[in-house]
N, C-alpha and C positions, 0 to 999 in steps of 0.2 A: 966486815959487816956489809958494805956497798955489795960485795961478789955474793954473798946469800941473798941480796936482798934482790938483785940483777935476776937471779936464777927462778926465784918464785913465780916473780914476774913473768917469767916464759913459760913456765909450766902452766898456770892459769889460763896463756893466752892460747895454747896446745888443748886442753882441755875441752875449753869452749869450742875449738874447731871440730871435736871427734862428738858434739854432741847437736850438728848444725846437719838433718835432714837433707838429702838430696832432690833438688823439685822434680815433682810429675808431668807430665806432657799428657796434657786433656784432651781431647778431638772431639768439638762438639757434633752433634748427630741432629740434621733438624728431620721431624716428626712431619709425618706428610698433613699438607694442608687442608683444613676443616672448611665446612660450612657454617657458619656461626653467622647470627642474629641476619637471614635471608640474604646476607652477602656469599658473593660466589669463590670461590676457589679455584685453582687451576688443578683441578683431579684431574688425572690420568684420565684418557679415556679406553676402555675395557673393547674390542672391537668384537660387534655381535654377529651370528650365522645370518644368513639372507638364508630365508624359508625357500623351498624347493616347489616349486609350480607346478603342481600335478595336472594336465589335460580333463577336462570337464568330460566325460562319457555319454554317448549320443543314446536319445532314450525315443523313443517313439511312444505315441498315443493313438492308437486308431480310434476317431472319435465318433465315427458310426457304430461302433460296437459296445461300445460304453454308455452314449447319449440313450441308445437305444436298442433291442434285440434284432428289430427288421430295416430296412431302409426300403424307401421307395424305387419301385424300377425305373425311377426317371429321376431320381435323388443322386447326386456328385459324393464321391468318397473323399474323407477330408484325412491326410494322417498329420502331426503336429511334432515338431521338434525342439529339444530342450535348447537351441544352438543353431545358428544360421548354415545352412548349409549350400555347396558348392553346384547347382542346378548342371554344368559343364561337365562335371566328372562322371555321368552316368546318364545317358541319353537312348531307350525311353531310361525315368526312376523307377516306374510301378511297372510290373504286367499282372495279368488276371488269367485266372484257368478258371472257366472255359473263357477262351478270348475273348475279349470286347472292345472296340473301337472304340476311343475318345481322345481325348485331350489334358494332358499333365500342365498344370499352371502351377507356378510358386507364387505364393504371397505372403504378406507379414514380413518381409526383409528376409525371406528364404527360409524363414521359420513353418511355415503350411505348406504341403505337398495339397493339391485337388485334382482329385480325377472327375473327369466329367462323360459321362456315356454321349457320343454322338447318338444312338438310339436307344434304348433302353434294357436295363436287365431283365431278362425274364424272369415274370411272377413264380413263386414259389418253390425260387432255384436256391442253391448253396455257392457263393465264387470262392476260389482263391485266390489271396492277393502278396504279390510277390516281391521287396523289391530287391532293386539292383544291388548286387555286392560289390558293386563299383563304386557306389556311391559314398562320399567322402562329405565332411563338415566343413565351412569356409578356412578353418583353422589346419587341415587332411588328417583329422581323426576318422578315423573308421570302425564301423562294428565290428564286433566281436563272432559273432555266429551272425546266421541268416534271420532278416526279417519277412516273417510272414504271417497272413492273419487269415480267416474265415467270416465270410459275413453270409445272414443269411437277406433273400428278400422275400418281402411281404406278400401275401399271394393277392390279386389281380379281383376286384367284384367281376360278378357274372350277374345272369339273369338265370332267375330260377325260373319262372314262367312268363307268361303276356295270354292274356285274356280282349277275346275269345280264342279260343285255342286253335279252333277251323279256320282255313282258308275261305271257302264256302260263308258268305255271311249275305243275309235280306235285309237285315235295318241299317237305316240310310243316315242315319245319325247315333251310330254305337257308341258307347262308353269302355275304352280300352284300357287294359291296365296291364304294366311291367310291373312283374315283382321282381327286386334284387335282393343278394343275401346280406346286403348294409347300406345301410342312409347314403345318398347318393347326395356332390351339388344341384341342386335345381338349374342354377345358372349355365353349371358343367353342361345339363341334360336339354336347357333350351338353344343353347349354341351348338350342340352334335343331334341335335333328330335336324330330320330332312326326310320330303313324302314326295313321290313321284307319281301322278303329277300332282304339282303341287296345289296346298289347302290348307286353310288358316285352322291353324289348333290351339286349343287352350291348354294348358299345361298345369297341371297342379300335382304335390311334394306331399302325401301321407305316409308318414315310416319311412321303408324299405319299397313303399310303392309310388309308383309315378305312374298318374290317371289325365289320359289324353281325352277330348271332347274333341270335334269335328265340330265348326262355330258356323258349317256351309252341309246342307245332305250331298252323303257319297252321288255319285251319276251311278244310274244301272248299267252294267255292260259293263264296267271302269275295272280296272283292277289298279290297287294301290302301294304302293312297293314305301316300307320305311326301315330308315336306317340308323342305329344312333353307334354314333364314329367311334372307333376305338380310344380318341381321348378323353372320352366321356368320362370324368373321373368323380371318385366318391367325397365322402367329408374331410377324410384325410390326404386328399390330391394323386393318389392313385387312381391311373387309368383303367380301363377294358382292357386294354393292350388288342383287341381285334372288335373291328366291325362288325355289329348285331344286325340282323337284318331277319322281319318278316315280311308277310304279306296278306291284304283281304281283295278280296273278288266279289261282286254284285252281276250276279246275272243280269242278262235285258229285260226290260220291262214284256211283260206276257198277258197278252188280253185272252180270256176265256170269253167266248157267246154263245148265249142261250137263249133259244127264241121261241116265236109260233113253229115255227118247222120240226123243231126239236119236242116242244112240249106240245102235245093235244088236248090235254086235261081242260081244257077253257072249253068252255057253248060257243062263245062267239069270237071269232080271230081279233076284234076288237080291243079285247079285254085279255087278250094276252098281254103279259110284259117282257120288256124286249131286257134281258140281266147280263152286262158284264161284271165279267170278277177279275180283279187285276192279281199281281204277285206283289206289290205292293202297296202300302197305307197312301191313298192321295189326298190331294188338297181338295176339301169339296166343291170353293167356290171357284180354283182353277178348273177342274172338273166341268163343273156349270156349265162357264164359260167358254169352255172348248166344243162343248155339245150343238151338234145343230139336227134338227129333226126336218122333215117335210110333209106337209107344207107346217112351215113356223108356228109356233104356239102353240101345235096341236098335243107335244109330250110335256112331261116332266118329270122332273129326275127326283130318284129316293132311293136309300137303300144303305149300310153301314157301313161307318166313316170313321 
């Protein structure tokens, strides 16, 4: 009874072993760390491209030509650059066809090219303006194609007449007058006239005309030479660009006499009168004064004054 009971006992304990699982082997995985409630994490960092620095491309603005259609013949050519550029690399920057002497300045921190006429462009000419293919940006960017531009310039007042027109003149205090084709400075016009020889004038600005006044009578015999300078310049600071020059002339004074000798028509040589007639208007009481008869007191003067 013990040996069955012995045997049970192991079969149960056999049993139980074939029904006892083998353990698994877990491998925990930790999940990559979060940003939660504005606290930080150590995330990875993602490492990003650095952007590619492209050269900024050199542009030019000729600003004579934009500001305006003409420039003055004594106006500086300005060109403007997007980017400082290398003055050294291109010596002269500009040239001009048809040539003209001046002066290249940089300013603005190499950003303005200025050309400056040592004399002036000729009125109602066409330049071109050229620059350098040497020329380089502080950075040694350089253009692409050639720069160049066209400017045109303004054309130049004149004088369309002056009155009296003759050389040939008798009144000794004339009123003369310049007409030009546009309002002219007055200022400009009383700094450039000049009279040979010289005589105080009054000057006065109607329009396009400028009326001279003589404030002393011309001398007879005299001739008068004037001249208004080629920098004589209008409202908008454009000159003549050449010296205007006329001239008046006063013959010498001319006494006609007519007398008894000449005229018989009288009874008696008495009552003849003795008639000068001058070629110009005199003063009567200078006149007077200058007369002398003999013997004294016996004439006296009359006659249209």
């Amino acid at each position: 009874m013990r040996k069955y009971i012995l045997i049970f006992t192991l079969l149960l304990i056999l049993s139980a072993c074939t029904l006892v699982r083998r353990p698994e082997i877990l491998t925990a995985v930790k999940s990559p760390p979060t940003q939660q409630s504005g606290a930080l994490t150590n995330t990875p960092q993602v490492p990003k491209a650095s952007p590619i620095l492209t050269p900024t491309p050199i542009s030019i603005e000729l600003k004579a030509a934009i500001e305006q259609e003409e420039i003055s013949p004594l106006s500086p050519v300005s060109l403007h650059f997007n980017q400082p550029m290398d003055p050294a690399s291109a010596q002269p920057a500009l040239l001009t066809y048809p040539w003209v002497e001046g002066d290249v300045r940089w300013e603005a921190g190499n950003t303005t090219l200025k050309f400056i006429p040592k004399g002036n462009f000729t009125p109602s000419r066409q330049y071109q303006l050229f620059l350098s293919q040497d020329l380089k940006s502080a950075s040694g960017e350089e253009f692409n194609q050639p720069q160049h531009w066209q400017i045109r310039v303004a054309a130049a007042p004149h004088v369309v007449s002056h009155s009296p027109a003759s050389t040939q003149i008798s009144e000794r205090l004339p009123e003369m007058r310049i007409t030009f084709d546009q309002p002219m400075d007055l200022g400009s016009v009383l700094s450039g006239l000049s009279v040979q020889p010289q005589i105080s004038i009054a000057v006065e600005m109607q329009a396009e005309t400028v009326i001279l006044r003589p404030e002393s009578p011309f001398e007879p015999g005299t001739r008068y030479n004037f001249t208004l300078a080629g920098a004589t310049h209008d409202a908008q600071g454009i000159p003549l660009g050449e010296d205007y020059r006329w001239a008046y002339s006063l013959p010498d004074l001319v006494l006609q006499l007519s007398g008894p000798v000449m005229e018989a028509s009288y009874a008696q040589p008495e009552e003849q009168p003795l008639r000068l007639a001058f070629n110009y208007w005199l003063d009567r009481a200078s006149f007077a004064a200058a007369v002398r008869g003999s013997p004294p007191g016996q004439a006296r003067v009359a006659g249209k004054w």
